[in-house]
Backbone as ProteinMPNN parsed JSONL, in Angstrom:
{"seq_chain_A": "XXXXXXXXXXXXXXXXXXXXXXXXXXXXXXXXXXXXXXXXXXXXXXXXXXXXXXXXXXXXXXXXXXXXXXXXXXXXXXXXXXXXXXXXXXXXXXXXXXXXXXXXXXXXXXXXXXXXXXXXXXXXXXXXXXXXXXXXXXXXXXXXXX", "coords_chain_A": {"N_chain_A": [[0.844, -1.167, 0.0], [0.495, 1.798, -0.932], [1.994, 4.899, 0.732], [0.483, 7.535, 1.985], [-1.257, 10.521, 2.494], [-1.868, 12.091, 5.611], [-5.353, 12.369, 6.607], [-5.858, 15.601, 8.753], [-8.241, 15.732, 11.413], [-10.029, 18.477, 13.385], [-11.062, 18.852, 16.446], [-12.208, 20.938, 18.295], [-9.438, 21.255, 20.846], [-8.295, 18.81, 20.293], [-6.775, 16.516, 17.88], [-6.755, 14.428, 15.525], [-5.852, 11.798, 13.395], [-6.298, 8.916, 11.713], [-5.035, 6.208, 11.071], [-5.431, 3.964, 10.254], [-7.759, 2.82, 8.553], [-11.266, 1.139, 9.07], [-12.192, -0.058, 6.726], [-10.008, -0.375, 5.644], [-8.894, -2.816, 6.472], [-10.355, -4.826, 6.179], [-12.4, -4.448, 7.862], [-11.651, -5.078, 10.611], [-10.295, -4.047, 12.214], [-9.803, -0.382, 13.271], [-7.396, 1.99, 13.597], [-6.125, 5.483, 15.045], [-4.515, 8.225, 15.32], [-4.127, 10.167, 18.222], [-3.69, 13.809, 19.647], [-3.698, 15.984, 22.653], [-3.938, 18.938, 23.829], [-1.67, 20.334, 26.71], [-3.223, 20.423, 29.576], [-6.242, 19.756, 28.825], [-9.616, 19.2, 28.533], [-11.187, 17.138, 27.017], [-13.14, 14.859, 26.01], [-16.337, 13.794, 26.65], [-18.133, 11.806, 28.705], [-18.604, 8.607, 28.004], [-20.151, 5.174, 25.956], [-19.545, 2.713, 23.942], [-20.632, 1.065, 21.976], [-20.627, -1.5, 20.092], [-17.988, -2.022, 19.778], [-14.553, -2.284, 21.249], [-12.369, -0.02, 22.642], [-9.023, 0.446, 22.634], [-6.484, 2.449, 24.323], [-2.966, 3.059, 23.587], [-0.629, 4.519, 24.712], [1.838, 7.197, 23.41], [3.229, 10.174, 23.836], [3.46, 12.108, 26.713], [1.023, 12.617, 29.392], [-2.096, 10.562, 29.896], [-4.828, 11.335, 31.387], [-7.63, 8.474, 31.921], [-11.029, 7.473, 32.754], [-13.017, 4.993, 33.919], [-15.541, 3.908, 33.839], [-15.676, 4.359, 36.814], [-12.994, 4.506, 37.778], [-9.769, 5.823, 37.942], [-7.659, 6.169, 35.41], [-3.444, 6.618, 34.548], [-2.51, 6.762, 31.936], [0.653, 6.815, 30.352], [3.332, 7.009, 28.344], [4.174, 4.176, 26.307], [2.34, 2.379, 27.749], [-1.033, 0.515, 28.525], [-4.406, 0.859, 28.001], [-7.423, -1.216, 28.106], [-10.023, -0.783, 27.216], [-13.48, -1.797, 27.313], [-16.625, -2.893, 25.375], [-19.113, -1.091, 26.356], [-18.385, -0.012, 29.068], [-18.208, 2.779, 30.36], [-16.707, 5.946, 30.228], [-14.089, 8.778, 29.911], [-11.619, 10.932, 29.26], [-9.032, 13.394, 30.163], [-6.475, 15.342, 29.797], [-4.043, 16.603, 32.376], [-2.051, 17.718, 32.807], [0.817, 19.398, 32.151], [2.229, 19.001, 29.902], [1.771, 18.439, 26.139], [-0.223, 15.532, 25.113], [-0.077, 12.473, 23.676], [-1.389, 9.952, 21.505], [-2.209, 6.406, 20.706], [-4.952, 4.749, 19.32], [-7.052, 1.925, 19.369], [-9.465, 0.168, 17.573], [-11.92, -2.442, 18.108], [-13.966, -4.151, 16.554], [-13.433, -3.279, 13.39], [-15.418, -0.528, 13.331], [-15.984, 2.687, 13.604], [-14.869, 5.472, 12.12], [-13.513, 8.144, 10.531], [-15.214, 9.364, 9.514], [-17.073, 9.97, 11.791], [-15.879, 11.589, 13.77], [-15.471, 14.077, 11.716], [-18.501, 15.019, 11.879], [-19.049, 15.342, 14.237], [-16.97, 17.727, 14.74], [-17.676, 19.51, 12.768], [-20.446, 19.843, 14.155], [-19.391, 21.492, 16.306], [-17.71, 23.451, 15.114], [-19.926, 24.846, 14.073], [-21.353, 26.047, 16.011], [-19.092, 27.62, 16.509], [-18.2, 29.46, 19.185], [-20.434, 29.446, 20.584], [-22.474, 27.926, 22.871], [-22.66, 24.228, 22.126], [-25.178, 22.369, 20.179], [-26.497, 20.122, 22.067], [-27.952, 18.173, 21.618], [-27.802, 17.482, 18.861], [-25.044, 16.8, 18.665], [-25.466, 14.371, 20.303], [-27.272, 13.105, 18.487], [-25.265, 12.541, 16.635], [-23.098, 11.331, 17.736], [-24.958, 8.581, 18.479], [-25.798, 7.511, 16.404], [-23.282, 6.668, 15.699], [-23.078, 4.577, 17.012], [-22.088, 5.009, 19.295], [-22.656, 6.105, 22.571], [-23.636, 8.59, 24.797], [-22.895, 9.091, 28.106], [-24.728, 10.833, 29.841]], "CA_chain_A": [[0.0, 0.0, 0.0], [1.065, 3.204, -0.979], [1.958, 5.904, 1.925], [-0.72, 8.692, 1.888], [-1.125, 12.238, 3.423], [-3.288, 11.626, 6.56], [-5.908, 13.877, 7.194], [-6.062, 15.872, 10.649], [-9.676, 16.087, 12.111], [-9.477, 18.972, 14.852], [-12.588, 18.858, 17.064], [-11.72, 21.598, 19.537], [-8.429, 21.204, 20.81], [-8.47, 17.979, 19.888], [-6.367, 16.311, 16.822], [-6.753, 13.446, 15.24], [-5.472, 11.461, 12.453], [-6.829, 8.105, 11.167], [-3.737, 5.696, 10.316], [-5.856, 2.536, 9.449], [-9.838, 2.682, 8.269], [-11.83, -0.388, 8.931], [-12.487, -0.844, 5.454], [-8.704, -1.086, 4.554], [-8.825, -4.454, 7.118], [-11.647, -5.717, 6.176], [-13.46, -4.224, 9.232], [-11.455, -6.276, 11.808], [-9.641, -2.76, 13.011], [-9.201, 0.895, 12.989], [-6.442, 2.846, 14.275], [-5.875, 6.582, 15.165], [-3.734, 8.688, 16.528], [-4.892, 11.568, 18.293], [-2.961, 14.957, 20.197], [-4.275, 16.668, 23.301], [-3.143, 19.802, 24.482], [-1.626, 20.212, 27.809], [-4.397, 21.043, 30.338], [-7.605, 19.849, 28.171], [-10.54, 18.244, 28.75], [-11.942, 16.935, 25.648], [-14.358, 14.149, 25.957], [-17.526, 14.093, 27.46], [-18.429, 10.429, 29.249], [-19.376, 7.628, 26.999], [-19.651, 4.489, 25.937], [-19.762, 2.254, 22.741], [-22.227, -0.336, 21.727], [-20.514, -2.513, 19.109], [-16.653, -2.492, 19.563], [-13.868, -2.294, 22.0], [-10.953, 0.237, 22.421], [-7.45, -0.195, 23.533], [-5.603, 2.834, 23.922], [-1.958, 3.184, 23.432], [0.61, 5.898, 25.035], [3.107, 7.437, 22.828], [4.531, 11.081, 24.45], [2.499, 12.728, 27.654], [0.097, 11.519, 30.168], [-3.528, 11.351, 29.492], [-5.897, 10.713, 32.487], [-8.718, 8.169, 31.721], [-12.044, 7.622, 33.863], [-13.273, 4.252, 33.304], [-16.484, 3.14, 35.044], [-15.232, 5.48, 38.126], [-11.799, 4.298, 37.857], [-8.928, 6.667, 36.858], [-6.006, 5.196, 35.26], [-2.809, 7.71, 34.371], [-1.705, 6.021, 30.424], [1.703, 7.628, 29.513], [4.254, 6.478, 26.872], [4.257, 2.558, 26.584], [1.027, 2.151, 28.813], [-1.945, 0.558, 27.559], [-5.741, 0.349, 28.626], [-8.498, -1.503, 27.184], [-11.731, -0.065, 27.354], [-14.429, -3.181, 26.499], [-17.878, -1.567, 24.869], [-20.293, -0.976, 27.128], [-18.003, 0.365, 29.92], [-18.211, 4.426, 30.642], [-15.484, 6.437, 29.894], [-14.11, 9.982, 29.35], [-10.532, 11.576, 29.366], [-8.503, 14.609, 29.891], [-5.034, 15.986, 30.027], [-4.625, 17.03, 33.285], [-0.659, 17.876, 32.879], [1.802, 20.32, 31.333], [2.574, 18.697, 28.669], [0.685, 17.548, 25.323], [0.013, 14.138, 24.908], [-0.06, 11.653, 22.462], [-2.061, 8.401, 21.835], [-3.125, 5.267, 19.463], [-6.796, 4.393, 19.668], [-7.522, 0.516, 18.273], [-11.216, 0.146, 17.651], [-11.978, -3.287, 17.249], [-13.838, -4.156, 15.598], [-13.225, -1.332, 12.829], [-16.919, 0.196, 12.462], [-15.706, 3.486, 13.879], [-14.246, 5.853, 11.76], [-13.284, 9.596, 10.17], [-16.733, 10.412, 9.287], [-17.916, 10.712, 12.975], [-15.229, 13.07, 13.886], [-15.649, 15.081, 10.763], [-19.734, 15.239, 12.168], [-18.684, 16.079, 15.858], [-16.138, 18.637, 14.308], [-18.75, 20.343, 12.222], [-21.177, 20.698, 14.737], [-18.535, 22.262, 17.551], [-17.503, 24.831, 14.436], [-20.967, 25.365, 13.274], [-21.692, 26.439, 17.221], [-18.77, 29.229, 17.018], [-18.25, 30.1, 20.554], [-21.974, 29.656, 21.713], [-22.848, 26.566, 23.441], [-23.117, 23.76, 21.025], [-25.973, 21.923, 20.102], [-25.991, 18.8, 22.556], [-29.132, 17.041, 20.955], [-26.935, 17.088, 17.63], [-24.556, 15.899, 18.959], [-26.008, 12.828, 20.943], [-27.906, 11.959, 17.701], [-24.319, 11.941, 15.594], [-23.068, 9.92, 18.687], [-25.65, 7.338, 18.616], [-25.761, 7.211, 15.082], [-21.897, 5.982, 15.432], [-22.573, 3.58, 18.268], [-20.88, 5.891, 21.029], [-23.699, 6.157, 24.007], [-23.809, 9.567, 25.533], [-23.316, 8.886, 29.456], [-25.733, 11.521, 30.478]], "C_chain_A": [[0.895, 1.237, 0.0], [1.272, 4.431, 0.283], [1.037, 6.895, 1.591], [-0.737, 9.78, 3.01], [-2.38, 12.057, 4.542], [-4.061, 12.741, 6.929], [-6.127, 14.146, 8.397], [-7.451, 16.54, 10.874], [-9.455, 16.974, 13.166], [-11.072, 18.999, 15.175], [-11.968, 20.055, 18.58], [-10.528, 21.579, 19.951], [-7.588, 19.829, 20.193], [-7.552, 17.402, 18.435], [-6.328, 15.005, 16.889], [-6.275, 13.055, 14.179], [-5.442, 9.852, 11.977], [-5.172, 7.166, 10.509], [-3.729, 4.281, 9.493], [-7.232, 2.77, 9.893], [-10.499, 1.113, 8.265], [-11.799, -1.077, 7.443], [-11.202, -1.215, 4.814], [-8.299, -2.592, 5.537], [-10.045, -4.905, 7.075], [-12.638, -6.062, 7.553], [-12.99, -4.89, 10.284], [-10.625, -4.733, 12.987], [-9.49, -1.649, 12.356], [-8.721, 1.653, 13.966], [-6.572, 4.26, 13.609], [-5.105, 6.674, 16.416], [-3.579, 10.091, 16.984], [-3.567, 12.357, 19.444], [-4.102, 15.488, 21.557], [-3.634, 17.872, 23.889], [-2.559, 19.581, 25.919], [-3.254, 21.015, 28.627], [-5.966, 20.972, 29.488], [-7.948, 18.678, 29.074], [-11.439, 18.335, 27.863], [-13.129, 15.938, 25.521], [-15.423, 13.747, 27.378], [-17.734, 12.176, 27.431], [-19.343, 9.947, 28.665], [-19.151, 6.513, 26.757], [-19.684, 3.513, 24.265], [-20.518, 1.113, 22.694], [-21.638, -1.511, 20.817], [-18.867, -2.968, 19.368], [-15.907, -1.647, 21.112], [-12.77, -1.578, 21.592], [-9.863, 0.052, 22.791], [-6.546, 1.429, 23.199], [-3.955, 2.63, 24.595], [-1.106, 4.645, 23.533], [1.607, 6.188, 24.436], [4.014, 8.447, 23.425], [2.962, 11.255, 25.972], [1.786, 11.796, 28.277], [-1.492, 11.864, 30.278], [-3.94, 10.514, 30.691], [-6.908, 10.152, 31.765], [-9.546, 8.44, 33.096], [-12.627, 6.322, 33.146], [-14.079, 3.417, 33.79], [-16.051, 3.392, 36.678], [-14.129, 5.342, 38.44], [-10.874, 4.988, 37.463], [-7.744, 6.335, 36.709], [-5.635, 6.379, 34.364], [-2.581, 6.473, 32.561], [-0.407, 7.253, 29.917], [2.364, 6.45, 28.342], [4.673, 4.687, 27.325], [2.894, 1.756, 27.166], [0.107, 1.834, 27.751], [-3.197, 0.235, 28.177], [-6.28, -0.023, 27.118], [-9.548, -1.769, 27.985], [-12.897, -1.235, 26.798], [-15.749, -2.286, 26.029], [-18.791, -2.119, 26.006], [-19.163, -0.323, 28.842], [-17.744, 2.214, 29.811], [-17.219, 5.044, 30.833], [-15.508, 8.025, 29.186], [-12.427, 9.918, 29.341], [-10.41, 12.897, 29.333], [-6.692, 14.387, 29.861], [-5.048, 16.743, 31.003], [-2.985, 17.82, 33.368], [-0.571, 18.923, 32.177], [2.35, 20.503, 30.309], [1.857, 17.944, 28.096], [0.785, 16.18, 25.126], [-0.604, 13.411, 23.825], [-0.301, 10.022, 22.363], [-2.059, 7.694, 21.112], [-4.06, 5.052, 20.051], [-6.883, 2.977, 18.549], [-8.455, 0.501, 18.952], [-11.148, -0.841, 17.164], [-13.582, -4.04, 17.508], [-13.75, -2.59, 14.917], [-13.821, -0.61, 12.315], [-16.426, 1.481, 13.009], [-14.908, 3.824, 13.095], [-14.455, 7.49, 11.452], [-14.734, 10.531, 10.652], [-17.473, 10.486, 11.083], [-17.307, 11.465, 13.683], [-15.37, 14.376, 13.47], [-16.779, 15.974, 11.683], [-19.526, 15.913, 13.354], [-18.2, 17.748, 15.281], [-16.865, 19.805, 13.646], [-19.311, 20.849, 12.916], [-20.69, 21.85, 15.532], [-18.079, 23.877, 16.304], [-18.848, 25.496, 14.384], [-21.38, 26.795, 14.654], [-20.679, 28.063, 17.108], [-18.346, 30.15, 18.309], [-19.148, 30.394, 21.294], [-22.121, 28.18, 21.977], [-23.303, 25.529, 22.248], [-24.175, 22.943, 21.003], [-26.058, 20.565, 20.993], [-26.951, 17.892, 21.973], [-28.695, 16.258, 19.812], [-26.323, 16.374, 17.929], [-24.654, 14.537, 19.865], [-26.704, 12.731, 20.04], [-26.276, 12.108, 16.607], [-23.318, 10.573, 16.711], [-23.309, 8.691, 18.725], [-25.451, 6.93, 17.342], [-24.194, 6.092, 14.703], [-21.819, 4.969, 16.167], [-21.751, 3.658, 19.06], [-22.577, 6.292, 21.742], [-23.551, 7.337, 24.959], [-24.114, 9.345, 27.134], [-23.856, 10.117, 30.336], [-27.041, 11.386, 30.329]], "O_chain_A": [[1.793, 1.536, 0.788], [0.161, 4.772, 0.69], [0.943, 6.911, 0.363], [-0.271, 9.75, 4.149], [-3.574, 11.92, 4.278], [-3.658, 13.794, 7.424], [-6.521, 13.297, 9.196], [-7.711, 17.701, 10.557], [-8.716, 16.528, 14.043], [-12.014, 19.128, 14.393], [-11.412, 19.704, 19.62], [-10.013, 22.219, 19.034], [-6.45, 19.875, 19.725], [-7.792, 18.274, 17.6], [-6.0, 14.364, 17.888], [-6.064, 14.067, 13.51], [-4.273, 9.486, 11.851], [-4.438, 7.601, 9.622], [-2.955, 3.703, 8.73], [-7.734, 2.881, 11.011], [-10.184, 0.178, 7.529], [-11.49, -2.224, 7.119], [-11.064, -1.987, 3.865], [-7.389, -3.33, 5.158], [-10.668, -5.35, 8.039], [-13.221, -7.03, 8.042], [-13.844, -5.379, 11.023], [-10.549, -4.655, 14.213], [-9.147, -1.606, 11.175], [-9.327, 1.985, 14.984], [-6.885, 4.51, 12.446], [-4.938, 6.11, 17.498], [-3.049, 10.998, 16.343], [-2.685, 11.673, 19.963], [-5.308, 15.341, 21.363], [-2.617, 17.623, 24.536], [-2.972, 18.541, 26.433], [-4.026, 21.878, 28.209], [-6.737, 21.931, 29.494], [-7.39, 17.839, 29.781], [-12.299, 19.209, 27.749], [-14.101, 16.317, 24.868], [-15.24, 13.526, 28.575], [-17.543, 11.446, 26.459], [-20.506, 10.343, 28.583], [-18.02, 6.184, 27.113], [-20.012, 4.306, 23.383], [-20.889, 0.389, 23.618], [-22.29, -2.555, 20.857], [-18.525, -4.135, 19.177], [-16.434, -0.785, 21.816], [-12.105, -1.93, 20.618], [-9.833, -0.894, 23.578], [-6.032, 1.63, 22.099], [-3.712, 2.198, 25.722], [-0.994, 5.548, 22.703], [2.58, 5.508, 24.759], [5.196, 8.181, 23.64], [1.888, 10.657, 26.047], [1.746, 10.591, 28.028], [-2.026, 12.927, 30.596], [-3.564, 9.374, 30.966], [-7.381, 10.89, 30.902], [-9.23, 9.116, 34.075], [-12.772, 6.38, 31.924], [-13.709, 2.311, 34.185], [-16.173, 2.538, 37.556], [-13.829, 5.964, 39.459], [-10.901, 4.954, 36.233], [-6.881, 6.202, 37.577], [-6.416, 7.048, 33.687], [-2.584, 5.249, 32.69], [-0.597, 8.287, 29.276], [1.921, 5.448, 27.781], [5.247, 4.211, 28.304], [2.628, 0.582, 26.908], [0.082, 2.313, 26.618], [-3.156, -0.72, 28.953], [-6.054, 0.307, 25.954], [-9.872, -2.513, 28.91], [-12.963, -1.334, 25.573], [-15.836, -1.093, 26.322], [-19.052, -3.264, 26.373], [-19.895, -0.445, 29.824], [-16.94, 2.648, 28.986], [-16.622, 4.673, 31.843], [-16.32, 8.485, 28.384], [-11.941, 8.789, 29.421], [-11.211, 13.639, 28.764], [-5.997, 13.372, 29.908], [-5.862, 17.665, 30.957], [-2.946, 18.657, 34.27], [-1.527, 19.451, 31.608], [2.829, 21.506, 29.779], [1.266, 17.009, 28.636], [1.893, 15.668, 24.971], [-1.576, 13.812, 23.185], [0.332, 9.122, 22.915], [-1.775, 8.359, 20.116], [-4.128, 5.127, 21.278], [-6.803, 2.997, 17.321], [-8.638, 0.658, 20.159], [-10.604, -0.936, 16.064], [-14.092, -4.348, 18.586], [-13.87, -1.448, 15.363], [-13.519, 0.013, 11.298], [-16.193, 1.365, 11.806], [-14.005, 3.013, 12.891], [-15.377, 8.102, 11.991], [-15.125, 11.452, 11.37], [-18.455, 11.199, 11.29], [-17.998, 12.193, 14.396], [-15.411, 15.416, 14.128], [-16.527, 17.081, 12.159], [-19.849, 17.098, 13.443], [-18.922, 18.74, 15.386], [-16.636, 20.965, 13.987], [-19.253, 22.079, 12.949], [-21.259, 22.941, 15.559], [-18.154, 25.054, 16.656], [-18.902, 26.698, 14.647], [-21.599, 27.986, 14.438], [-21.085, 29.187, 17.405], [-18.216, 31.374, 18.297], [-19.142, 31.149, 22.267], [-21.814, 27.354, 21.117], [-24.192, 25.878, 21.47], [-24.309, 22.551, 22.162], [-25.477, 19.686, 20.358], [-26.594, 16.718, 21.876], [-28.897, 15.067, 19.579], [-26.597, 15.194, 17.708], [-23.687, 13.78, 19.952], [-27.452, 11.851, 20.466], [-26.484, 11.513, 15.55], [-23.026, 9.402, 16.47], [-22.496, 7.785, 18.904], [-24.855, 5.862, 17.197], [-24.045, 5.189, 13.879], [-20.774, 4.32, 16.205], [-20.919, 2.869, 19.509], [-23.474, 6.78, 21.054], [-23.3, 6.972, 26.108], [-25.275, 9.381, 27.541], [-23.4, 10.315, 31.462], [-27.813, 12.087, 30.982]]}, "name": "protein", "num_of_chains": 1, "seq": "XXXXXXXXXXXXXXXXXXXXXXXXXXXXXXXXXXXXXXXXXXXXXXXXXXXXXXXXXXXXXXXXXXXXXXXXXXXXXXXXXXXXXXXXXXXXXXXXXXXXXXXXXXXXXXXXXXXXXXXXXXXXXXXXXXXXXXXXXXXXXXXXXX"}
């Protein structure tokens, strides 16, 4: 397979970048590998309905929350998240950090970032739509834990 220019999804501070799409494994996995600033808190507590993640620590230390549990993941470290278990993260540190995300199976992909990403621009600096976003959520088989 040819090398290719990966595209970067930003959802708020947020960066992402897609390094294997389900459909190029025949749906058995998809990897990303996402950025957080220092000092964010980017995802809102959720869970998934169809597949299981595992992430992977490359630089920095990202705090999970994982069914009321909080595990630190830095560089080498690895959790796995099973679907149906409740989960958020932040960056609670000084420095940005840096992850892999395996979704397996590999029904999760770009296009529900893109959708998130849209709505959070469309919003502008006014509170964003949360209805929208818990129906592009569900729509992806991510479970809004509120």
């Amino acid at each position: 397979m040819a090398a290719r220019t990966r595209e970067e999804i930003k959802i708020g501070p947020l960066s992402i970048r897609f390094l294997l799409e389900g459909e190029e494994s025949a749906g058995s996995v998809a990897i990303f590998e996402f950025d957080v600033p220092a000092r964010a808190a980017v995802a809102t507590a959720h869970s998934h309905d169809a597949y299981d993640e595992t992430i992977y620590g490359l630089s920095g230390v990202l705090s999970w929350t994982v069914n009321g549990a909080r595990v630190d993941v830095g560089p080498g470290d690895v959790l796995h998240i099973r679907r149906g278990e409740v989960h958020h993260f932040d960056n609670a540190h000084d420095a940005e950090a840096k992850a892999l995300a395996f979704v397996t199976p590999g029904i999760l992909g770009p296009e529900y970032f893109r959708e998130i990403a849209a709505l959070l621009d469309t919003a502008a600096g006014s509170p964003p739509d949360v209805a929208a976003i818990g129906a592009v959520m569900r729509r992806h088989g991510v479970t809004p834990a509120v």
